[in-house]
N, C-alpha and C positions, 0 to 999 in steps of 0.2 A: 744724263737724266734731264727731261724738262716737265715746265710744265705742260698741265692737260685739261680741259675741259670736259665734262658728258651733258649730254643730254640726250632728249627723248626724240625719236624721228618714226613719223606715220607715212605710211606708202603704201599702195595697192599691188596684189595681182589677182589676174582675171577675175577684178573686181571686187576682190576681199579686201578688206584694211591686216595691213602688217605692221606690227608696232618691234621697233627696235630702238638699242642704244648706240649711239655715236662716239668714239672717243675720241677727242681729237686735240692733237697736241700744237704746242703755241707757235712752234716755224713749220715751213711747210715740209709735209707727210715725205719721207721715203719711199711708203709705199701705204697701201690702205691692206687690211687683212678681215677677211669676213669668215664670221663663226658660223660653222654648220650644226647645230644640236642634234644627237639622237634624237630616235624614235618614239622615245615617252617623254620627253624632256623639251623643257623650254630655252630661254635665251640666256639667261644662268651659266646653264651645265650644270654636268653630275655636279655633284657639291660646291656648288657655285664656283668651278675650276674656270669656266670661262670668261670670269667679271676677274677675276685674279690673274687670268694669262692677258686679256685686254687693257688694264688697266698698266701690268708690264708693260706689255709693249706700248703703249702710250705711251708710256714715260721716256721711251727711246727710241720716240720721233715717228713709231707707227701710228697711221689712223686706221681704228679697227669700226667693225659692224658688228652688233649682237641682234640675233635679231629673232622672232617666235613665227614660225612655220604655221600658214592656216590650219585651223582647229587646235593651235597646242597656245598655252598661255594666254596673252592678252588679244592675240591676232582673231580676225574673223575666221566662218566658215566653221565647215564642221568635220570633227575626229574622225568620222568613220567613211568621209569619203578624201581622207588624206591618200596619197599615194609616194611610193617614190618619183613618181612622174611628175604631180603639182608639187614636191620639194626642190625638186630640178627647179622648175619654170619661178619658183619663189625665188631659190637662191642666182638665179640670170637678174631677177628685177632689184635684189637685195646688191647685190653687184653693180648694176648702173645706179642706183643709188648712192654708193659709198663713193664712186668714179666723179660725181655732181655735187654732191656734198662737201667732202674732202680736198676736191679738184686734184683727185690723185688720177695717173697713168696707167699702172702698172697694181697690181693685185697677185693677190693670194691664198689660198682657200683652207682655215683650217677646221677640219670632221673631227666627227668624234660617232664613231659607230656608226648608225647606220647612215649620220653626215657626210660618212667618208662614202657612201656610198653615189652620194646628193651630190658629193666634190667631183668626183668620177664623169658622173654623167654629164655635171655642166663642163666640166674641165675644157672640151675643144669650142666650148660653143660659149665662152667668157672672154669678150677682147678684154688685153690687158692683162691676162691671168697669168703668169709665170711660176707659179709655184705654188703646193701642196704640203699640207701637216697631218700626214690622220692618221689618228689616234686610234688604235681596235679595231683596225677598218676588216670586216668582214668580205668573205672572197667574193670577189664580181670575174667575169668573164669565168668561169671556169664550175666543176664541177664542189659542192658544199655538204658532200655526204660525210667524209673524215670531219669537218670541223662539226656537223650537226650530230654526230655520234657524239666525239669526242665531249662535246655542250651538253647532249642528255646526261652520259655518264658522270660528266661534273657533277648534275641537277641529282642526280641519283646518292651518288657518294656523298654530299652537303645533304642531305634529307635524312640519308642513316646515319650521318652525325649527328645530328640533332635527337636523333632516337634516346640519345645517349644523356643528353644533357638534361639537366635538373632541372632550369626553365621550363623545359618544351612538355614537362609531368606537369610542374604547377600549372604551364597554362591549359593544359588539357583537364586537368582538377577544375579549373575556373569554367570552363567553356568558351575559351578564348583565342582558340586555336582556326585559325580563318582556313578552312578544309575547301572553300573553292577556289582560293589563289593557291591550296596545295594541290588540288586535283589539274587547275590550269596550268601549273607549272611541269606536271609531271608528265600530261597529255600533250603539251607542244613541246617537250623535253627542254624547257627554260625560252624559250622565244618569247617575246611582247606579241601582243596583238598588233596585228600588221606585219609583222618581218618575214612572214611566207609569204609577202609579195602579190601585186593585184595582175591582174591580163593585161594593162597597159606598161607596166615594167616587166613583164617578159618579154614584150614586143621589141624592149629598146635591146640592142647590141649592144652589151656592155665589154667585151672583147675590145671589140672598133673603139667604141670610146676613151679605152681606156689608152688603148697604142696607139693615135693618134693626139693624144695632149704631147706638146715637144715638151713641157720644164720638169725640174726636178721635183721630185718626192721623198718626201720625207714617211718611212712609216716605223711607230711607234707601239709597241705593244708591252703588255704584262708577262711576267716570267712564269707566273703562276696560274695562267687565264688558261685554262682546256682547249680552247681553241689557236692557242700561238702556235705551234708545229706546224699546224693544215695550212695555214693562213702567210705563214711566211713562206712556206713551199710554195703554194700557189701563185704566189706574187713574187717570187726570185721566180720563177719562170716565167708568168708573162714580162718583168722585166726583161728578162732576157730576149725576148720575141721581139720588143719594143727596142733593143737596142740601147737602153739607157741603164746607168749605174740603180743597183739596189742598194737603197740607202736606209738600213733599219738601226733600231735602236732597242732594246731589251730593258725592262725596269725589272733588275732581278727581285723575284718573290711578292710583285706587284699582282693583282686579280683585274680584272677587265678593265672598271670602272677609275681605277688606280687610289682605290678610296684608306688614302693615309695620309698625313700630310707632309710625308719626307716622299710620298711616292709622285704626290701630287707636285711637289716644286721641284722635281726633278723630272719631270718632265714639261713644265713652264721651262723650264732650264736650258733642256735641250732645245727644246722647241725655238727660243727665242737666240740660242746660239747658231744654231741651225738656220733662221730666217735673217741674222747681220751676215753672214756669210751670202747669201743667197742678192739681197738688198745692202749692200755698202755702205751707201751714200750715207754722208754726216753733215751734219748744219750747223749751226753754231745758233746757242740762247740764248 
């Protein structure tokens, strides 16, 4: 373990200001690691998992990037003309950023949902990029009807629970029951706004992209998430197509988000055992 430094670091893409955090530890970097945040979410992470995995690995010798996606958090631009395409092109500049910064070589990209998506696409198009961590990565190159069923039926089943419970009377007693994030949830069958994707992310080739990154991947899911079946299918086979090891990891009785906090440092856990193997190198402080 060493010391670490943070601070604040502002950068552009096509012309938007991007506001991220920097961690950066006292000898020089092993490697630099930059956070891809979902689709609703800022540089955080779901429950601030990604100031808690960065700040780890800071401590052993990573420099890592946090950083907020035009239109989400502090960065410019605006939400409704996000895409996964300007994610892509943010997380290319959020990368030569850490590469400048850091004065690291060698990089690594860790998603989380639909980041893992964001990691995917830049993956062959990151010099320096050797490796991958995503977390719930959701299917790219392939067909996403089994896991978008599978997601409804979750969103289905979690709403007639709640039928049940004694809260969900009071707060209907009260008038406190927000009926259009229940109608929005049940009408995109649990998707965020945006995750059905714009005309310039179906143009990209996500298949190509995906089989041509060479490094390892690391993927990560919930044991309890509806969509982990569809999702590790689909990606043991395009591993396979790709010629390289599938390398998953299960957090049994974990839900998407991994929102516990044995479920949450055990995947900090794997993740950063998974990335010393990956990155070796050791310094002395």
């Amino acid at each position: 373990m060493t010391r670490m430094t943070e601070r604040h670091l502002v950068f552009e893409s096509a012309g938007e200001r991007l506001v991220g955090v920097v961690h950066q530890p006292a000898g020089p970097p092993r490697a630099g690691l930059v956070f891809l945040h979902g689709w609703p979410g800022y540089r955080i992470g779901t429950h601030r998992m990604a100031v808690a995995a960065a700040r780890q690995a800071g401590a052993q010798g990573f420099a890592c990037l946090r950083f907020d996606f035009r239109g989400r958090g502090d960065s410019g631009g605006e939400t409704s003309t996000a895409t996964l395409s300007t994610m892509i092109d943010d997380a290319l500049r959020a990368a030569d950023m850490l590469r400048r910064e850091a004065s690291v070589e060698v990089l690594a990209y860790i998603g989380d949902c639909s980041g893992c998506e964001v990691a995917i696409g830049a993956g062959d198009r990151t010099p320096g990029l050797q490796a991958m961590v995503l977390w719930s990565a959701p299917i790219v190159g392939g067909s996403r009807a089994a896991a978008d069923t599978a997601k409804r039926r979750g969103v289905l089943s979690a709403y007639a629970r709640k039928m049940f419970s004694p809260s969900t009377w009071r707060k209907l007693a009260r008038g406190a029951v927000r009926w259009d994030m229940v109608r929005r949830a049940l009408s995109r069958g649990g998707k965020g706004a945006g995750e059905e994707g714009a005309p310039s992310d179906a143009a990209i080739d996500w298949r190509a992209r995906f089989l041509s990154f060479g490094g390892p991947r690391l993927f990560i899911y919930g044991g309890a998430d509806p969509v982990t079946p569809a999702c590790i299918e689909a990606y043991r086979r395009l591993c396979a197509d790709a010629s390289c090891e599938f390398e998953l990891y299960v957090v049994e009785g974990a839900n998407h988000a991994f929102y516990s906090a044995d479920w949450e440092t055990e995947v900090i856990t794997v993740t950063l055992r998974w990335l010393d193997r990956c990155f070796p190198t050791r310094w002395e402080t």
